[in-house]
C-alpha positions in Angstrom: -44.5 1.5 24.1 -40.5 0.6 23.9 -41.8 -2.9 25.3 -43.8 -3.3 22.1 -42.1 -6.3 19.8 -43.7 -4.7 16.3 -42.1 -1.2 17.4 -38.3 -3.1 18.1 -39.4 -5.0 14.5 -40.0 -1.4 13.0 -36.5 -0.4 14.9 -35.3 -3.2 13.0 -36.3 -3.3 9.6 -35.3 0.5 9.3 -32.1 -0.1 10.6 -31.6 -2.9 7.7 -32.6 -0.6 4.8 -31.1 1.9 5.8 -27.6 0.4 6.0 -28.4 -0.7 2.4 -29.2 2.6 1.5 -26.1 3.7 2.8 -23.8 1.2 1.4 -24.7 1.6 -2.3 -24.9 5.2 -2.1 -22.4 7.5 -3.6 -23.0 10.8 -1.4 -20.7 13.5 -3.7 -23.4 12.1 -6.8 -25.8 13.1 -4.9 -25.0 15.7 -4.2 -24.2 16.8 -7.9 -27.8 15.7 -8.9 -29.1 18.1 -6.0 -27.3 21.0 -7.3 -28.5 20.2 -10.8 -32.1 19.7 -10.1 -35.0 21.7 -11.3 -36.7 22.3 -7.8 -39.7 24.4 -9.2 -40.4 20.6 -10.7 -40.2 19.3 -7.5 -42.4 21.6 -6.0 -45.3 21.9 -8.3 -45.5 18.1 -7.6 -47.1 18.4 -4.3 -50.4 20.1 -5.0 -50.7 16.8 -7.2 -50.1 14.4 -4.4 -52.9 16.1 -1.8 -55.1 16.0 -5.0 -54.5 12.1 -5.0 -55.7 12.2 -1.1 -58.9 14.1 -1.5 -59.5 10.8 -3.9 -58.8 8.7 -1.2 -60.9 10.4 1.1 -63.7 10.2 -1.4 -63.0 6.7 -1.7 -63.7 6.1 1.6 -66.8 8.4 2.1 -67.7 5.5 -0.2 -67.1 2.9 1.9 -68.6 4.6 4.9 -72.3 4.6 3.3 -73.1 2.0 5.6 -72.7 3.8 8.8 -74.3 7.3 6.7 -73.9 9.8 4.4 -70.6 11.8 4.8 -69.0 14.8 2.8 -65.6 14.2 1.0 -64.5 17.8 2.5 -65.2 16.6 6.5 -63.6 13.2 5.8 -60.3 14.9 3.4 -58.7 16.3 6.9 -58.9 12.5 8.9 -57.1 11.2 5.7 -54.5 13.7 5.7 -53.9 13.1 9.6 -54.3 9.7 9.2 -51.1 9.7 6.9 -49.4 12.0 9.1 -49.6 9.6 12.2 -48.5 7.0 10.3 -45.1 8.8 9.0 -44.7 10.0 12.8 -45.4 6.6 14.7 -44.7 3.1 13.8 -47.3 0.2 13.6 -49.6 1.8 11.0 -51.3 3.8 14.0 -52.6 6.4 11.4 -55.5 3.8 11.0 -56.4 3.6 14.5 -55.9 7.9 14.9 -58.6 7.7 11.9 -60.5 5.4 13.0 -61.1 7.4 16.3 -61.4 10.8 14.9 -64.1 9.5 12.4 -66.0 8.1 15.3 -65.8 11.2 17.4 -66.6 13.2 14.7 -69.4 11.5 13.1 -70.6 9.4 16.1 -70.4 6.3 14.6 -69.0 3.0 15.9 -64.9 3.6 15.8 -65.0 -0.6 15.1 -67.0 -0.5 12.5 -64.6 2.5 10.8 -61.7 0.4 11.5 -63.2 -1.9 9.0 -63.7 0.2 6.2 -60.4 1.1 7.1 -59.1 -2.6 6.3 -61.2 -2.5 3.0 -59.3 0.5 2.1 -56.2 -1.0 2.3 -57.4 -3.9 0.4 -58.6 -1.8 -2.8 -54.9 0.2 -2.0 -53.0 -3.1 -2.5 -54.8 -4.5 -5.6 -54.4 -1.5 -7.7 -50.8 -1.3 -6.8 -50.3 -4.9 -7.2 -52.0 -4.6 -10.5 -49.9 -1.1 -11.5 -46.9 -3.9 -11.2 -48.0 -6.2 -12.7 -49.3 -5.0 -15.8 -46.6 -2.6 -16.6 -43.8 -5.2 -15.3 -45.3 -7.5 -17.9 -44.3 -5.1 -20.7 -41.1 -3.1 -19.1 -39.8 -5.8 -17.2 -39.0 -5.8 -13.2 -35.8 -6.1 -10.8 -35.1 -9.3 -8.7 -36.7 -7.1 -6.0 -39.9 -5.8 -7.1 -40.5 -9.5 -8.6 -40.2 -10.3 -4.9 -42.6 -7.9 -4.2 -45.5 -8.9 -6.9 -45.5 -12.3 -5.8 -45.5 -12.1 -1.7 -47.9 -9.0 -1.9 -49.9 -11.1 -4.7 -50.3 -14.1 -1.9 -50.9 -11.4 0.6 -53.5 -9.4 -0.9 -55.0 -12.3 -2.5 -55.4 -13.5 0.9 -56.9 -10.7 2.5 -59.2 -9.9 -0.2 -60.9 -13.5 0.7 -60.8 -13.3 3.5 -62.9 -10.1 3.9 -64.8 -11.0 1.1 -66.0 -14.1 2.9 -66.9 -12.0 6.1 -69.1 -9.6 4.6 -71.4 -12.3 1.9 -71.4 -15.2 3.9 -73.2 -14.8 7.1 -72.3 -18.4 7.9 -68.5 -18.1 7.6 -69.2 -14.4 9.9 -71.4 -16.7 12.5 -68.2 -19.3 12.3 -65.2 -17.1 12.7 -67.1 -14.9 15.4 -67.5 -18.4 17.3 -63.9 -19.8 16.9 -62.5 -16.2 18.2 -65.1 -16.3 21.6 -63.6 -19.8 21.9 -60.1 -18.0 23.0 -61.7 -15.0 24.6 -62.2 -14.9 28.5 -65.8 -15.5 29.7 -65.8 -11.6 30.9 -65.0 -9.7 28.0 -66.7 -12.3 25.7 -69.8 -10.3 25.2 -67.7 -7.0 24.2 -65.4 -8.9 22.4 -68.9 -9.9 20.3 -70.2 -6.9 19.8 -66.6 -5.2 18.5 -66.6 -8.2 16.0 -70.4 -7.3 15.0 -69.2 -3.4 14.0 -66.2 -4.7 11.9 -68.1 -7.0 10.0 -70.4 -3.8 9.4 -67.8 -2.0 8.0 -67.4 -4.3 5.6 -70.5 -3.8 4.1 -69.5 -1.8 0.4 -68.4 -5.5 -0.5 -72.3 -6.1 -1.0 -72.6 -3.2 -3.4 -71.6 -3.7 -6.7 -72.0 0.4 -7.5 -69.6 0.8 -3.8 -67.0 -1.7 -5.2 -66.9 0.1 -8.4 -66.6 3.8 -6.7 -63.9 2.2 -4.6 -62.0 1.1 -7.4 -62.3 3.9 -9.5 -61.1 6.5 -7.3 -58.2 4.2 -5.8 -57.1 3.9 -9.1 -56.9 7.8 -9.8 -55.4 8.7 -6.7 -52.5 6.4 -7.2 -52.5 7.6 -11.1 -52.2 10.8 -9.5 -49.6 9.8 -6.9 -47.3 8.6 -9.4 -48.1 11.8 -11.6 -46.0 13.3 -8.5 -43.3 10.9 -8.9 -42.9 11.8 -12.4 -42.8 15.3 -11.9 -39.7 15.0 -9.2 -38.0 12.4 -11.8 -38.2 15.7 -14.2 -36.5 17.6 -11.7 -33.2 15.3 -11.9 -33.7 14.5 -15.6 -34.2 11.1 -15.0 -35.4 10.8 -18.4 -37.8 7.6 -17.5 -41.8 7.4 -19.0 -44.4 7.7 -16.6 -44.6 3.9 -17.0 -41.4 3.3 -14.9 -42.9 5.8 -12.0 -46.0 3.4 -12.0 -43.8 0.7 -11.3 -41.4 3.1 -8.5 -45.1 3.9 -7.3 -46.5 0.2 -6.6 -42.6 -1.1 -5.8 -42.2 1.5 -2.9 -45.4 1.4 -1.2 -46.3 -2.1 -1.5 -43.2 -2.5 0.6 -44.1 -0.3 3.2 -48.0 -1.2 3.6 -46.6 -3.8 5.8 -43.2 -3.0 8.4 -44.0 -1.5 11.0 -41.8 1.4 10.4 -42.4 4.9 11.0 -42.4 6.8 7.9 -41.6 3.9 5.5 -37.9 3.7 5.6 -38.0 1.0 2.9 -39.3 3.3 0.5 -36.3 4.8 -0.9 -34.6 1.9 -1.3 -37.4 0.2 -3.8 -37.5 3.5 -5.3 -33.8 3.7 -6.1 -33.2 0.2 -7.1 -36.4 0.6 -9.3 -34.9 3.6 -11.3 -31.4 2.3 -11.5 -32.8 -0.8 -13.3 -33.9 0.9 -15.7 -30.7 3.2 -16.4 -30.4 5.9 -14.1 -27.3 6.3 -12.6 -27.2 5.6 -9.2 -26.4 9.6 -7.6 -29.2 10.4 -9.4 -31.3 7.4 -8.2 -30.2 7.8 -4.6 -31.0 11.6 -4.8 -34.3 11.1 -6.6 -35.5 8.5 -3.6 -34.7 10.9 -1.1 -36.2 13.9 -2.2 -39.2 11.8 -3.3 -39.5 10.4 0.5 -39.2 14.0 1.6 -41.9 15.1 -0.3 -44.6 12.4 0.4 -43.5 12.8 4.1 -42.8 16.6 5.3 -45.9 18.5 3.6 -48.1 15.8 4.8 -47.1 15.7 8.6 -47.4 20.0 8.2 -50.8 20.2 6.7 -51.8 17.0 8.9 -50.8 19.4 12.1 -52.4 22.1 10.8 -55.7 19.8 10.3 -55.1 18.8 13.8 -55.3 22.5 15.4 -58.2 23.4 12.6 -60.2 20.4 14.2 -59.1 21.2 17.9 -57.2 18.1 18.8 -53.9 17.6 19.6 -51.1 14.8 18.8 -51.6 13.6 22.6 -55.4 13.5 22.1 -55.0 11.6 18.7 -52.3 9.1 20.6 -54.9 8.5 23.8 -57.5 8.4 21.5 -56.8 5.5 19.4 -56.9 2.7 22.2 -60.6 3.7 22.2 -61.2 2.8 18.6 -61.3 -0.7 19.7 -63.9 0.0 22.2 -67.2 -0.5 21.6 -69.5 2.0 20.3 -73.2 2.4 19.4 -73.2 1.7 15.2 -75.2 3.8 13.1 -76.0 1.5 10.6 -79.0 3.1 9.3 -77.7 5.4 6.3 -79.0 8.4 7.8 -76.7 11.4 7.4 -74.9 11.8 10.7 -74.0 15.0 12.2 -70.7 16.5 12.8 -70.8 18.4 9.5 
């Protein structure tokens, strides 16, 4: 693992933002606007942000159809842990830990839920993108979050295409399969194959017009709800901001961190204190907002993602051995019969 080049990048990229952090940060403001904040704010917002998950793990039940019919309640806990490896480990290796759990769980192909998994980011990064650019269009944006829109724009735009292509167009599929064996070694061409099969069969709610529409709906109420949360904590420091501005804090700070590899998002409360400070707050009371934000989304999470853990009789080391096998190959259950595990 400490040979890995995308956990040194992580190592890096934190390292970066949070010298920034440091340097523009007054510490006695901050610790004024601590002192002065309403933390019964702060905590009522939390309730709201696992409500915004349960979306999420509605969403993808959703997206799951194609390997069978799941309940919301049996998927909420993978989400939650899901989250919880990813503020713990760099890499985004929450979507492998899900991937895996899902598959042991549900006894479906761990491949194939790794590519739901990839749509799910995709419907993630278009609401957010569109969050920004709707409300920066009226509110206006900082240097950095106009950064932001356009390379996530390029990015998502990208990606979206991409998988779009894979799942209509059995041609393109047929192609890209090809050009990939072309690289692969003769003996692990034919697993190689059949892992490419069950991701392309995870991509399957972009067929669905009624999946896409599911999909979309409940992304964009769990990050309605999400920046609910981020309202609530701006009332606990007075920030005295609409819920507009937390829309923008919302898409700004997580767009960032949907790609660095860097455990628990480092670069989050940087976008999220530049974002409030353009629009007036002083910057104690920015720097104290971003950090008890961060706290928020990060702490309860890896708790009740633990607790999910021991509820479901897995460990951390389980989930951590466990997600090298969600790239292994696994029978699909592609029929849309109800699966058990329930």
């Amino acid at each position: 693992m400490l040979r890995s080049r995308r956990l040194w990048l992580g190592v890096i990229v934190s390292l970066i933002f949070i010298a920034i952090f440091v340097l523009r940060t007054d510490f006695r403001e901050v610790g004024d606007a601590f002192r002065d904040a309403n933390y019964w704010w702060a905590l009522a917002s939390i309730p709201v942000y696992f409500a915004g998950s349960w979306f999420r793990a509605w969403r993808w039940r959703y997206l799951l159809r194609p390997l069978g019919e799941m309940r919301t309640a049996s998927l909420y806990p993978i989400v939650i842990i899901g989250f919880m490896v990813n503020n713990l480990i760099p890499a985004r290796a929450g979507e492998l830990a899900r991937a895996y759990i899902v598959g042991e769980r549900e006894r479906v192909s761990k491949m194939a839920a790794l590519g739901t998994i990839a749509v799910d980011r995709v419907y993630d990064g278009i609401v957010l993108l569109l969050f920004l650019l709707i409300v920066g269009a009226f509110a206006g944006v900082s240097d950095e979050l106009r950064v932001i829109a356009i390379s996530m724009t390029i990015l998502f735009g990208i990606g979206l295409l991409v998988l779009v292509a894979f799942a209509l167009s059995e041609g393109f599929s047929r192609w890209a399969v090809a050009m990939l064996l072309r690289f692969t070694p003769q003996r692990v061409k034919g697993q190689v194959e059949e892992l490419a099969g069950s991701f392309l069969v995870g991509l399957h709610s972009f067929r669905s017009p009624y999946d896409m529409f599911a999909a979309t709906a409940t992304t964009a109420v769990s990050w309605l709800l999400e920046a609910t949360m981020y309202y609530m904590i701006g009332l606990a420091f007075d920030l005295n901001l609409g819920f507009h501005i937390y829309l923008l804090v919302t898409a700004g700070a997580n767009l960032t961190i949907s790609i660095p590899s860097t455990p628990g998002g480092v670069p989050f409360e940087v976008v999220a204190k530049e974002t409030v400070t353009y629009f007036g707050v002083a910057k104690g009371a920015a720097s104290a907002y971003a950090v008890a934000l961060h706290a928020l989304v990060l702490f309860p999470v890896i708790v009740v993602g633990l607790y999910f853990l021991w509820a479901i009789n897995l460990s951390f080391g389980d989930v951590l051995r466990g997600r090298t096998a969600a790239a292994e190959p696994a029978e699909p259950n592609i029929s849309g019969k109800e699966t058990g595990g329930r």
